[in-house]
N, C-alpha and C positions, 0 to 999 in steps of 0.2 A: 449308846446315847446318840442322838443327832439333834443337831445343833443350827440354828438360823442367828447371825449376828449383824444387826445394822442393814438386811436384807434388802432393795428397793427394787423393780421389775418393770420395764417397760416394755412390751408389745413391739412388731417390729413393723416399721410404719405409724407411729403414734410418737407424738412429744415428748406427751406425758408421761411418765411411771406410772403404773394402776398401784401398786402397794410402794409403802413407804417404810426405812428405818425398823425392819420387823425385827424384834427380838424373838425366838421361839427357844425353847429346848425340851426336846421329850426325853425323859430319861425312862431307864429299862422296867418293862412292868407297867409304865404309866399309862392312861386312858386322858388322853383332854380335848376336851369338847371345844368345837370352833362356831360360832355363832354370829349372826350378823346378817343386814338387810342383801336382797336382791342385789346384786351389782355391788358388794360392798367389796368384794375381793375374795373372798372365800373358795371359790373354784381356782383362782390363778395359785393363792398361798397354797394350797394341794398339791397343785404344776411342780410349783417351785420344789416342794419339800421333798418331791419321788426326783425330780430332774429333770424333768419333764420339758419345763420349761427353764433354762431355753433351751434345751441339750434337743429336744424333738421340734419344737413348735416355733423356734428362734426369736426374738426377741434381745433382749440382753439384762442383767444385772445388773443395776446400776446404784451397785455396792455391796458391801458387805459376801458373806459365802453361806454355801452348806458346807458344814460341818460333819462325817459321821464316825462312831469309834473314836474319834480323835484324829483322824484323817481329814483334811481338806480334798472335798468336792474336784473342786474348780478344772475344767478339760478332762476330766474323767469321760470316756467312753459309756455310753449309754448301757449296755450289757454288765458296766461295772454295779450302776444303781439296782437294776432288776433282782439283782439278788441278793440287795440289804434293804431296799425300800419296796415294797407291794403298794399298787394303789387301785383301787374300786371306784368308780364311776356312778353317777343317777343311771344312769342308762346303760342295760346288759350290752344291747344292742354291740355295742363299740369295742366290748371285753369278749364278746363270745368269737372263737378263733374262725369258726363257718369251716372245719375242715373234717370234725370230727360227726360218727355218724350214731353215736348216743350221748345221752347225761354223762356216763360213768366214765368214757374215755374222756370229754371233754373236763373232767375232775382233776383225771387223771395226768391230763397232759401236762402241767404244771412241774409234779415231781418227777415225771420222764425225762420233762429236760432239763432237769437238775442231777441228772445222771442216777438217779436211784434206784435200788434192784426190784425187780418185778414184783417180790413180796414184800417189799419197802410202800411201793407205787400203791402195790394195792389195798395196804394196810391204811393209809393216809385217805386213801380216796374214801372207802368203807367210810370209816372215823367223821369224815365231814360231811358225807350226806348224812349220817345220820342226825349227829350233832343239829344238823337244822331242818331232820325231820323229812327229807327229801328220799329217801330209800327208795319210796315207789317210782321216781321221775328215773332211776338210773337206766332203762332200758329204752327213755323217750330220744326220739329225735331233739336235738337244741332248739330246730327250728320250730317247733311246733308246740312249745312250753310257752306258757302267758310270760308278758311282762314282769310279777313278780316274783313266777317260777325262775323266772331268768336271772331276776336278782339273786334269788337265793344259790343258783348253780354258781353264779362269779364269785361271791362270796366264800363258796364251798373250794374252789376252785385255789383262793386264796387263801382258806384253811389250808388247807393239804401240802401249801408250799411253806407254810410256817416261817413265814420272812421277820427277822428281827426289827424290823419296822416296817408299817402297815398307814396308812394314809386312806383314808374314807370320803368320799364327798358323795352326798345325800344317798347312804345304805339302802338306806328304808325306805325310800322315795315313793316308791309302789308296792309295798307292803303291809298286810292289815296288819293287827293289832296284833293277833300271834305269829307271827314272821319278823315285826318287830322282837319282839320279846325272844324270840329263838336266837335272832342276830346277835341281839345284848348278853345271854348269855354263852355267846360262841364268845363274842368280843371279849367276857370276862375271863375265860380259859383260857384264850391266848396272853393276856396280860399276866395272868398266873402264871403264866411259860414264861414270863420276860420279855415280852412285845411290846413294846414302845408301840402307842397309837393313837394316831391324831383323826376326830370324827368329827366331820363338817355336820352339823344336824340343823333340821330347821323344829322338829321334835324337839324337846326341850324337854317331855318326859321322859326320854328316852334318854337325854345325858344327866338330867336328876339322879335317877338312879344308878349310871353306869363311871359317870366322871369324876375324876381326881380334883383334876383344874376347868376351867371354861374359860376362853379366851375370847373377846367379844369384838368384833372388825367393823373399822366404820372408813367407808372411801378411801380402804386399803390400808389404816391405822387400825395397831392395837391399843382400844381405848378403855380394856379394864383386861384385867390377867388377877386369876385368885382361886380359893377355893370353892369349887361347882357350887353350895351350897350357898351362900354368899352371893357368890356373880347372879346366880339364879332369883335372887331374890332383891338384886339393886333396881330399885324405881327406876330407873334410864333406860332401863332394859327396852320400854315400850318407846319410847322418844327415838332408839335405835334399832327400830323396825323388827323386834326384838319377841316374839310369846311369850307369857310367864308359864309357868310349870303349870298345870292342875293344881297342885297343892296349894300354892301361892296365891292363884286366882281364887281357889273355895276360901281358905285363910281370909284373906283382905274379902268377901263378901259375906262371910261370916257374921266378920267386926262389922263390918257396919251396918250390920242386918242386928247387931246386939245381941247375938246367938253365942249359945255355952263353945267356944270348938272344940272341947271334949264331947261334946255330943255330935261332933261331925267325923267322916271319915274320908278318904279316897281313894 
């Protein structure tokens, strides 16, 4: 389980705190969706939650801890977090290590330096590119893969290291429709396994169908926490720069289109 209590986070060089009194907790197996406008906070609550910040980026906490297992955070060495928190980036760019000279080692590298045996490494790496459909990329250069291919190798990448907590911000960013849909259901097998996992999405189909909770961030406030299906469907949602699901938007055009919605689908 890990644990955010009373959280606040300010930048280092800035007054202000960007997030504020954040409650979080993901417990094991969990999927919860984080949502919320541009600049609402959503990138830095990611930071926080791997350790990122301020452990990399400095800044300071200005309150509250991480929590994880039941262990407090707090002056824990960075190399402590990497191997209970995984976190993914919009942008491959930042996550691909540039040292490796295929897909497959760059998979691979993960559970290498987790110390794992060769037939360990290679059974994990296999396992995730397939998972997201990637098999043919494994003999490509990193460099030379599209931006979404890229996504899906980091992604792959953090398959393979199977970290009991996982921290997402914008998976899908650069991914069609089936690369989403492959991601979500990697995402679901790993929660199956017991991964706690918090996914920044601007998608909103995409935590419909994958999330437990949804938590909704407004100028670094959690201003609705509940079940995905519910949050998803609170009218504020758009006042808080917020997409409704597909479902929700055919629903409500339905009604007032005076249409049967057993005769619609999505």
């Amino acid at each position: 389980m890990l644990s955010l209590r009373g959280v606040g986070y300010r930048y280092a060089g800035y007054s202000t705190p960007v997030l504020h009194d954040i409650d979080l907790t993901l417990a094991d197996g969990e999927i919860v969706g984080l949502v919320g406008a541009n600049e609402s906070g959503k990138s830095t609550l990611c930071l926080v939650t791997c350790g990122l910040a301020p452990g990399s980026i400095g800044g300071a906490l200005t309150g509250g801890g991480l929590v994880i297992d039941g262990e407090p955070m707090a002056g824990k060495p960075l190399h402590e977090f990497s191997t209970r928190v995984g976190i993914g980036f919009q942008n491959p760019i930042t996550q691909l290590s540039g040292v490796t000279g295929s897909v497959f080692e760059e998979v691979a590298l993960g559970p290498m330096n987790l110390g794992l045996t060769q037939r360990d490494t290679v059974e994990r790496t296999k396992e995730a590119l397939a998972t997201l459909g990637i098999e043919h990329l494994a003999e490509r250069e990193p460099r030379r893969i599209s931006g979404g291919q890229g996504q899906l190798v980091v992604i792959a990448s953090l398959l393979a290291m199977r970290p009991p907590h996982l921290v997402l911000d914008e998976p899908t960013a650069q991914l069609d429709p089936e690369g989403t849909r492959l991601v979500g259901e990697a995402l679901r097998g790993l929660a199956a396994n017991g991964t706690a996992l918090l996914v920044a999405e601007h998608k909103t189909d995409l935590l419909d169908g994958l999330c437990r909770r949804v938590i909704v961030l407004e100028e670094g406030r959690i201003v609705l926490d509940g079940p995905a299906g519910a949050v998803l469907e609170d009218e504020r949602l758009i006042d808080w720069g917020v997409d409704l699901p597909a479902r929700v938007r055919l629903a409500r055009a339905t009604a007032a289109a005076g249409i049967d919605p057993t005769m619609v689908s999505v």
